[in-house]
MMTF fields as JSON, N, C-alpha, C and O atoms, coordinates in Angstrom:
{
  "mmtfVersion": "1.0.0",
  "mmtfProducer": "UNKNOWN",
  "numBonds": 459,
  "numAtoms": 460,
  "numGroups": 115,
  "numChains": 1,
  "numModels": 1,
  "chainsPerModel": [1],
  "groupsPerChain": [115],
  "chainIdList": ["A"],
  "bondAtomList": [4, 2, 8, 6, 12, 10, 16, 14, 20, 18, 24, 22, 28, 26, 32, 30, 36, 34, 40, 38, 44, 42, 48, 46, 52, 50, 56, 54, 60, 58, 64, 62, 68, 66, 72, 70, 76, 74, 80, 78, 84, 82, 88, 86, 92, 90, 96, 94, 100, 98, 104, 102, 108, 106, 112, 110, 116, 114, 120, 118, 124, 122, 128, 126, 132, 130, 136, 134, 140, 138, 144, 142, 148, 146, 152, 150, 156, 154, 160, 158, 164, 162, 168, 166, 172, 170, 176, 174, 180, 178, 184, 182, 188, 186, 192, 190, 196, 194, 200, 198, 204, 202, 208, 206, 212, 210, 216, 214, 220, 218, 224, 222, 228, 226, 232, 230, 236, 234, 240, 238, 244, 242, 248, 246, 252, 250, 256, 254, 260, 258, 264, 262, 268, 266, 272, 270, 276, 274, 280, 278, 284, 282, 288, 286, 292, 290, 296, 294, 300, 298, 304, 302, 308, 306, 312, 310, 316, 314, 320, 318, 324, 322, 328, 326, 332, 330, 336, 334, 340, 338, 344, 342, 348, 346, 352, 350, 356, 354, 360, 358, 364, 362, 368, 366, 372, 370, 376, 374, 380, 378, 384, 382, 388, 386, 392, 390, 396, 394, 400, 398, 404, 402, 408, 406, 412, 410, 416, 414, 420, 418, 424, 422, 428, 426, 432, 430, 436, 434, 440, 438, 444, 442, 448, 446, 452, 450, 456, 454],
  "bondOrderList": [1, 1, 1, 1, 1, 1, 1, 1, 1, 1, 1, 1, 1, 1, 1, 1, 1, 1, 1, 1, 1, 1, 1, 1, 1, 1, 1, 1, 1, 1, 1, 1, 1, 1, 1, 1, 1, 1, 1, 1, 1, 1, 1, 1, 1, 1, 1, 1, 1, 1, 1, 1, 1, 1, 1, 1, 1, 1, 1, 1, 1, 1, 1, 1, 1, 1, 1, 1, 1, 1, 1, 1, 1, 1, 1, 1, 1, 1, 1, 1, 1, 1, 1, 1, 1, 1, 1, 1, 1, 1, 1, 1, 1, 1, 1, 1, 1, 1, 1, 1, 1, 1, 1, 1, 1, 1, 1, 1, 1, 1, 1, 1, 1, 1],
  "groupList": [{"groupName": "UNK", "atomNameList": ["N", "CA", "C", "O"], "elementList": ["N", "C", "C", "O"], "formalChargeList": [0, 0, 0, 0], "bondAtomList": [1, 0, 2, 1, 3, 2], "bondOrderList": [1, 1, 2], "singleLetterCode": "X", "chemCompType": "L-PEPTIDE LINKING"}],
  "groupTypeList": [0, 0, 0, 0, 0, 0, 0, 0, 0, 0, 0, 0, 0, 0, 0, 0, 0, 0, 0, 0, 0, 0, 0, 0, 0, 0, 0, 0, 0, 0, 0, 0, 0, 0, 0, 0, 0, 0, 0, 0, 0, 0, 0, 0, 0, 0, 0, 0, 0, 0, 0, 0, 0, 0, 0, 0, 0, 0, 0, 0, 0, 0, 0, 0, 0, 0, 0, 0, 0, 0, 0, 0, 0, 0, 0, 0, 0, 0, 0, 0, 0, 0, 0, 0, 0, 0, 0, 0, 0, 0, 0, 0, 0, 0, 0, 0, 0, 0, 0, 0, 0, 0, 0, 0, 0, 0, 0, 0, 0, 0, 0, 0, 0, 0, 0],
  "groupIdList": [1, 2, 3, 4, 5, 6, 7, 8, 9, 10, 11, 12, 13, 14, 15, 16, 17, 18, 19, 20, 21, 22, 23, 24, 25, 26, 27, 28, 29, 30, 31, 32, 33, 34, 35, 36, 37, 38, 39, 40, 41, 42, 43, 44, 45, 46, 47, 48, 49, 50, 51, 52, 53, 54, 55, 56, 57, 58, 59, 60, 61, 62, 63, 64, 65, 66, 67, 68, 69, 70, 71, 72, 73, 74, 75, 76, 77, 78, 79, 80, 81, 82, 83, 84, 85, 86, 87, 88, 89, 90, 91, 92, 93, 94, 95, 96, 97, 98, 99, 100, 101, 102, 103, 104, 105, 106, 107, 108, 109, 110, 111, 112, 113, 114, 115],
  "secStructList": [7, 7, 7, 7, 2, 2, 2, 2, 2, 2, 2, 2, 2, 2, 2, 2, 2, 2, 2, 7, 7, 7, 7, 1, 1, 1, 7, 3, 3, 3, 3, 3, 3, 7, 1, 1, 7, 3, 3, 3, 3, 3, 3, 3, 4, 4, 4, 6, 3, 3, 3, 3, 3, 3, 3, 6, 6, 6, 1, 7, 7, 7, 1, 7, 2, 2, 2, 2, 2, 2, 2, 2, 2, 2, 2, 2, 2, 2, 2, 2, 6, 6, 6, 6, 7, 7, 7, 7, 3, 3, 3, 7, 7, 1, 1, 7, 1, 1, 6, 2, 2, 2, 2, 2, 2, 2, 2, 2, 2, 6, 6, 6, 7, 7, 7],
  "xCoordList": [153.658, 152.646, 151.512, 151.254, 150.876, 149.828, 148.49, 147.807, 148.16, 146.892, 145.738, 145.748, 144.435, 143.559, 142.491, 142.723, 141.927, 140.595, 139.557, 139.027, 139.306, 138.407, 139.418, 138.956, 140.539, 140.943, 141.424, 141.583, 141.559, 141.843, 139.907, 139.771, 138.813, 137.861, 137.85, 137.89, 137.817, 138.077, 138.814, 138.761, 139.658, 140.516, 139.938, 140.083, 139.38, 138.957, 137.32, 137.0, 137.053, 135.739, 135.918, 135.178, 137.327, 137.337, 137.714, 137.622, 138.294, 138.786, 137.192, 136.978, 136.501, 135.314, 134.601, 134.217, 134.547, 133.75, 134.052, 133.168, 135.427, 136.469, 136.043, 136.259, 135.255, 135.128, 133.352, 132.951, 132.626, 131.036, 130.712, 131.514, 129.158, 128.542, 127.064, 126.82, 126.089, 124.559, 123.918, 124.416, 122.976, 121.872, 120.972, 120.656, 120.349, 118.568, 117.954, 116.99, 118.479, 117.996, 118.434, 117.839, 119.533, 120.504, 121.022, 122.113, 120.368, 121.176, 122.03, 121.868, 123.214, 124.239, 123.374, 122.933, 123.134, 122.984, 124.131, 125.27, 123.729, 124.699, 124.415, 123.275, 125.867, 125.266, 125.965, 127.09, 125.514, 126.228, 126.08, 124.968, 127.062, 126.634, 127.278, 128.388, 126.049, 126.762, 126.977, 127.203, 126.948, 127.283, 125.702, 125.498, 124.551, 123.457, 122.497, 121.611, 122.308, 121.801, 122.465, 123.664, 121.403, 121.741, 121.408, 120.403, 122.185, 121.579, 121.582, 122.488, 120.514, 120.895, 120.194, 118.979, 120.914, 120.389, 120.291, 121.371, 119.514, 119.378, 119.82, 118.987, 121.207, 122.03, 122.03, 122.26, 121.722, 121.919, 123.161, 123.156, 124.227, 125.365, 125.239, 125.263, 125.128, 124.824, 124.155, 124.584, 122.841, 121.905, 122.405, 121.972, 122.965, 123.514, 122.099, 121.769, 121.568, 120.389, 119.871, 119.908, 119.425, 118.798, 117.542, 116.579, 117.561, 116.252, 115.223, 114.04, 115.846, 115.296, 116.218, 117.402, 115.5, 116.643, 115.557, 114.397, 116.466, 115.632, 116.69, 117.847, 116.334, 117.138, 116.342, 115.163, 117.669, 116.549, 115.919, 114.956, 116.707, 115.988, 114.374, 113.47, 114.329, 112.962, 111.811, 110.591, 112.563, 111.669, 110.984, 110.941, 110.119, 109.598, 109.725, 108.881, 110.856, 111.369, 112.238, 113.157, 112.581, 113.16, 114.126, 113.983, 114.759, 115.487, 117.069, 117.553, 117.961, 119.543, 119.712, 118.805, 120.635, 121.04, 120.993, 120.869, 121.163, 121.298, 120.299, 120.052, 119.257, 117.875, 117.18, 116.215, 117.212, 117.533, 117.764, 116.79, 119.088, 119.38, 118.88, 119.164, 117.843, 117.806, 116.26, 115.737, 115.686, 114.053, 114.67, 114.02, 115.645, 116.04, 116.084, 114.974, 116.576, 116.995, 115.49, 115.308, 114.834, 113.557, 112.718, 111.827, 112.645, 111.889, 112.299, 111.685, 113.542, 114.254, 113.711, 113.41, 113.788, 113.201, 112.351, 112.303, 110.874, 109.472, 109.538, 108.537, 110.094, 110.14, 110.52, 109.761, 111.953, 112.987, 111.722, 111.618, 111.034, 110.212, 108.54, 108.021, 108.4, 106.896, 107.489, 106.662, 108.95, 109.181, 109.835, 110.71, 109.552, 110.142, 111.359, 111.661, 112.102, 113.616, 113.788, 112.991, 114.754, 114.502, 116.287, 116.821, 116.847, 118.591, 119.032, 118.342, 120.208, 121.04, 122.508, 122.718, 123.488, 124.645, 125.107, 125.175, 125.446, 125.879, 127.201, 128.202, 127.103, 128.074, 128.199, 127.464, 129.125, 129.016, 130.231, 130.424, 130.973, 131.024, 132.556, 132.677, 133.21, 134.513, 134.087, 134.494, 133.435, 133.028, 132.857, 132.339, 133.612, 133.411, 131.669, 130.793, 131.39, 130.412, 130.463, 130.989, 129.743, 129.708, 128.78, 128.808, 127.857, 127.214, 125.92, 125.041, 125.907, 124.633, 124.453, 123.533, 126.201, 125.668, 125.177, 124.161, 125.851, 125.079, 123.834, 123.125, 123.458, 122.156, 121.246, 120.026, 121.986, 121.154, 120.37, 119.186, 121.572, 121.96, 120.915, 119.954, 120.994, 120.277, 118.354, 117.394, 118.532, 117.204, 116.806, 115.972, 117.464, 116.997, 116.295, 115.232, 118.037, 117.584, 116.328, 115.66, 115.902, 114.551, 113.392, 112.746, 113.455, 112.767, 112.255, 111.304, 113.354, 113.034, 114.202, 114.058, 115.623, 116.348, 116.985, 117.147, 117.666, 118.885, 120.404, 120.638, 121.301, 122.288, 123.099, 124.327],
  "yCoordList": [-102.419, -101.456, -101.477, -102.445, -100.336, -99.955, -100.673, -100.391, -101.53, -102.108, -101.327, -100.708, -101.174, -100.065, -100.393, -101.337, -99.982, -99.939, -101.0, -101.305, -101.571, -102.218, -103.61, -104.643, -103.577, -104.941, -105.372, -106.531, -104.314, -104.581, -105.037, -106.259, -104.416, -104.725, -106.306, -107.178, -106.688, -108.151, -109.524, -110.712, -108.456, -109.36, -109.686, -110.841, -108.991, -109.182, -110.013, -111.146, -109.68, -110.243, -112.182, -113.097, -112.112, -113.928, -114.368, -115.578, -113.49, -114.032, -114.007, -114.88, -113.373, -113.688, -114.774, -115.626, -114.244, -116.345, -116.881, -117.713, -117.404, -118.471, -119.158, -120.323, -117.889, -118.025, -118.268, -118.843, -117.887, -118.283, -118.737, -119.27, -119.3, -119.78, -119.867, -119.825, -120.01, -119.947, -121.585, -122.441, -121.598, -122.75, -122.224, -121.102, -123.075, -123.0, -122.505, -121.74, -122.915, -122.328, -120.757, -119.691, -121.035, -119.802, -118.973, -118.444, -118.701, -118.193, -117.075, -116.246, -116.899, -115.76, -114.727, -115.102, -113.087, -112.12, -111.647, -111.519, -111.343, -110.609, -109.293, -108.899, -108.296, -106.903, -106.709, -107.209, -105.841, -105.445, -103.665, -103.143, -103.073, -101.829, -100.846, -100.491, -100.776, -99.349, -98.122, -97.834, -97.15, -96.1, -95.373, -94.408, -96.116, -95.519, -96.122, -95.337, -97.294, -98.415, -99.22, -99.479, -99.804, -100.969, -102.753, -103.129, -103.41, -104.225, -105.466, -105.321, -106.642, -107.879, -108.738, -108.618, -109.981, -111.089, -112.223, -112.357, -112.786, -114.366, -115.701, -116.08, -116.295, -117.341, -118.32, -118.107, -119.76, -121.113, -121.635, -122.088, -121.369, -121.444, -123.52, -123.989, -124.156, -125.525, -125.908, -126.942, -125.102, -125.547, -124.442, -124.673, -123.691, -122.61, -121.586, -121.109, -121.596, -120.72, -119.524, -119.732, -118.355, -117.155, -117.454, -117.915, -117.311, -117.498, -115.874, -115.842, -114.873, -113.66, -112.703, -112.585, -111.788, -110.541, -109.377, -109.302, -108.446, -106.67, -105.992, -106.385, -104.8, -103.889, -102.325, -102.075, -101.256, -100.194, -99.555, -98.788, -100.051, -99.767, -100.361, -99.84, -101.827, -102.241, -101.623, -101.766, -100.916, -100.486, -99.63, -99.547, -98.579, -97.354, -96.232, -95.39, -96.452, -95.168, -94.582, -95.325, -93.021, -91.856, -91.049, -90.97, -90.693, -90.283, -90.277, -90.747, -89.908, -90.419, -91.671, -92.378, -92.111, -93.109, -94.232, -95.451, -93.262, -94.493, -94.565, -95.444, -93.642, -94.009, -94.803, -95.339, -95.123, -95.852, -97.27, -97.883, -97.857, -98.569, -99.098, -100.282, -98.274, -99.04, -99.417, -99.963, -98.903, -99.495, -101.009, -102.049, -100.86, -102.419, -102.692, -103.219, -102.882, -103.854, -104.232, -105.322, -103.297, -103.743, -104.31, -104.886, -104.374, -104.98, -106.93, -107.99, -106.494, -107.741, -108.914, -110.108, -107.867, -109.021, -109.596, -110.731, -108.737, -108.374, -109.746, -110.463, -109.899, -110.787, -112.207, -113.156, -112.379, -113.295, -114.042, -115.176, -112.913, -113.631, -114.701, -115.793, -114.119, -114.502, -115.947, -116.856, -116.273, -117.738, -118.179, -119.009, -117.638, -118.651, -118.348, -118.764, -117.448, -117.222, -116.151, -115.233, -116.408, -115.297, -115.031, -114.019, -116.028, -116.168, -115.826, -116.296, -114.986, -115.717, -115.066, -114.563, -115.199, -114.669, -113.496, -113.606, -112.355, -111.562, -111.292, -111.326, -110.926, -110.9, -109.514, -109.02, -108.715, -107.38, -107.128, -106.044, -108.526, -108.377, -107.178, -106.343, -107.211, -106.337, -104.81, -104.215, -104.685, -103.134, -102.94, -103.71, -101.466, -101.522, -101.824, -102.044, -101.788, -101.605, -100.274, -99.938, -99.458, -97.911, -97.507, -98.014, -96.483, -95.772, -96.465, -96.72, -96.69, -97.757, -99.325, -99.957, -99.607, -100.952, -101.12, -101.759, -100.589, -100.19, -100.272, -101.148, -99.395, -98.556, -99.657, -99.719, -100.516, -102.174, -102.807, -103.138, -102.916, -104.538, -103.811, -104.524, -102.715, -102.224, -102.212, -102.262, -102.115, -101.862, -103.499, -103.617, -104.556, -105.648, -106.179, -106.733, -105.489, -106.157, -105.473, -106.241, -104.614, -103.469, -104.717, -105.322, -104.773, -105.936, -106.851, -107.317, -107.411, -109.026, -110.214, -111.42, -109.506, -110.691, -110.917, -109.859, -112.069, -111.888, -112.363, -113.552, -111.651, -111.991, -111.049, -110.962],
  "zCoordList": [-92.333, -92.712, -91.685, -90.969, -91.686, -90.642, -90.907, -91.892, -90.08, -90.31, -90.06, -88.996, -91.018, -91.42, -90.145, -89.39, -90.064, -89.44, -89.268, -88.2, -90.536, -91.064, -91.0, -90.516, -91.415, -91.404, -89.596, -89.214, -88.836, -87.264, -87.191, -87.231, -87.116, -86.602, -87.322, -86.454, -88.328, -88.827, -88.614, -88.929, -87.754, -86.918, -85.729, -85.329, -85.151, -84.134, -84.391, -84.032, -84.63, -85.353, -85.365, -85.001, -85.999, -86.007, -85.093, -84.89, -84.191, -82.697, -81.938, -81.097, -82.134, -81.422, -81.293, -80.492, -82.956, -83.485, -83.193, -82.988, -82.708, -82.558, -81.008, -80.676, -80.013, -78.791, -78.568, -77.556, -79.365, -79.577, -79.966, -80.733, -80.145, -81.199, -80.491, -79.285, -81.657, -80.949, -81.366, -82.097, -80.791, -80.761, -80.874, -80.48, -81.515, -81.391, -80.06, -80.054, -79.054, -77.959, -77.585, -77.743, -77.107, -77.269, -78.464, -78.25, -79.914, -80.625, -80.572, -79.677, -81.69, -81.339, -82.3, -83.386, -81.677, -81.916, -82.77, -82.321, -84.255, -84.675, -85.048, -85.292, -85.122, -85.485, -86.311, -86.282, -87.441, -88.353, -88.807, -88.893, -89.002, -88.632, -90.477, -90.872, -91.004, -92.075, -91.761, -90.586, -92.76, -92.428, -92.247, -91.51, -93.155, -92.808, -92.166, -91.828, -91.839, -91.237, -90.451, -90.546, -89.339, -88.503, -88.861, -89.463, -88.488, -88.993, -87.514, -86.693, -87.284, -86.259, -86.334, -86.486, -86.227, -87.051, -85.721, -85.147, -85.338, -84.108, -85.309, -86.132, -85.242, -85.888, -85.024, -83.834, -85.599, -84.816, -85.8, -86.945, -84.84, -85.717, -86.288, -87.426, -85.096, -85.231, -86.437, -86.949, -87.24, -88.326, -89.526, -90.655, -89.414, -90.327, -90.928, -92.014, -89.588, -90.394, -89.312, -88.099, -89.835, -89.504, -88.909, -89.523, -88.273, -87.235, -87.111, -87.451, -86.666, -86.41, -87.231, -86.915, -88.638, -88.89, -88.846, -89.25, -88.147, -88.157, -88.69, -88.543, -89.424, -89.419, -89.503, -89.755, -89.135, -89.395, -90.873, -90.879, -92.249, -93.411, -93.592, -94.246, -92.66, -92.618, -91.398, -91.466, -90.305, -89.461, -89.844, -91.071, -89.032, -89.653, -88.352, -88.046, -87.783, -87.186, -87.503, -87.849, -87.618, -87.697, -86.638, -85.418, -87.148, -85.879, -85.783, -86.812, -84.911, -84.814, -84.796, -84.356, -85.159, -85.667, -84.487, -84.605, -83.048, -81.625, -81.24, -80.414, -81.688, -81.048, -82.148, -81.603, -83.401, -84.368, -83.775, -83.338, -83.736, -83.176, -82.06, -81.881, -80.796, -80.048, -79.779, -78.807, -81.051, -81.972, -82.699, -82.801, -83.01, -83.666, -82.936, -82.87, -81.91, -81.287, -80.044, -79.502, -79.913, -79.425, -80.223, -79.6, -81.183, -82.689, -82.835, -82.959, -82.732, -82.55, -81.345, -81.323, -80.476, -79.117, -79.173, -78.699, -80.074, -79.598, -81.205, -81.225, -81.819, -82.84, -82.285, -82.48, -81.444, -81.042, -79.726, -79.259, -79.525, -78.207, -79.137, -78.904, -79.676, -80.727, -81.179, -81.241, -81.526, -81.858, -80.812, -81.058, -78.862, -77.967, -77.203, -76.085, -78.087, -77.922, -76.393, -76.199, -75.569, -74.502, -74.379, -73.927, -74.822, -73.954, -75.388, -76.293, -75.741, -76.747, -76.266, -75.162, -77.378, -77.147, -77.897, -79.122, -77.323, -78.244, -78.646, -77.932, -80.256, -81.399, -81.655, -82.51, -80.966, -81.478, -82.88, -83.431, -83.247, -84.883, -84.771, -85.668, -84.056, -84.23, -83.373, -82.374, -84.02, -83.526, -81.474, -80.664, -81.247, -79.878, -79.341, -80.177, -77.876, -77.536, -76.956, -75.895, -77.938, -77.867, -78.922, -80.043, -78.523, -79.843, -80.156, -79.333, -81.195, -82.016, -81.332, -80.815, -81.717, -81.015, -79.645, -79.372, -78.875, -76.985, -77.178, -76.682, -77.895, -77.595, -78.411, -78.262, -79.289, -79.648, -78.817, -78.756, -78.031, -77.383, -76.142, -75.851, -75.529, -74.413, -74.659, -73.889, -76.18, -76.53, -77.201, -78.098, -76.673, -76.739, -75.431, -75.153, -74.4, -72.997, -72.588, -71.896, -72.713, -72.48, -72.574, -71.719, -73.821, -74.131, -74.134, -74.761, -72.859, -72.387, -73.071, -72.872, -74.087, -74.338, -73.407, -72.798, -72.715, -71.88, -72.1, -71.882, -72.454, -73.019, -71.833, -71.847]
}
């Protein structure tokens, strides 16, 4: 049987993890993406804890969804930098790098993260 969409991005998703992980120094960037919101979180996989989360239901910009996205992901930095953070690794979580997430991860590096 044909494997769906959602269970291929999941697959891939654990093959990622399998190959990363973040630190306190370096944490892993994660993204998580709905159908109406963005979501990205700075993880020290080592302490099991959230260090930095933005998303766009908490921001207060308007707009398409990629220009959306790439206010999170500058929000994120401008946060990730205030507790120290400059390096981490990114987790784009199954999903291609295309669209929202790009326009994230670009509107982090804008920012000052370097991944």
């Amino acid at each position: 049987m044909a494997v769906s969409k959602s269970e291929r991005r999941l697959r891939i998703k654990r093959s990622i993890r399998s190959k990363i992980s973040g630190t306190a120094e370096r944490p892993r960037l994660s993204v998580f993406r709905s159908n109406k919101n963005i979501y990205a979180q700075l993880i020290d996989d080592l302490a099991g804890k959230t260090l930095v989360s933005v998303s766009s239901a908490t921001t207060e910009v308007t707009g398409a969804k990629t220009e959306t996205s790439g206010a999170v992901g500058k929000a994120l930095a401008t946060k990730a930098q205030e507790q120290g953070i400059t390096e981490v690794v990114f987790d784009r979580s199954g999903y291609l790098y295309h669209g929202r997430v790009k326009s994230l991860a670009e509107g982090a590096r804008e920012a000052g993260l370097k991944f």
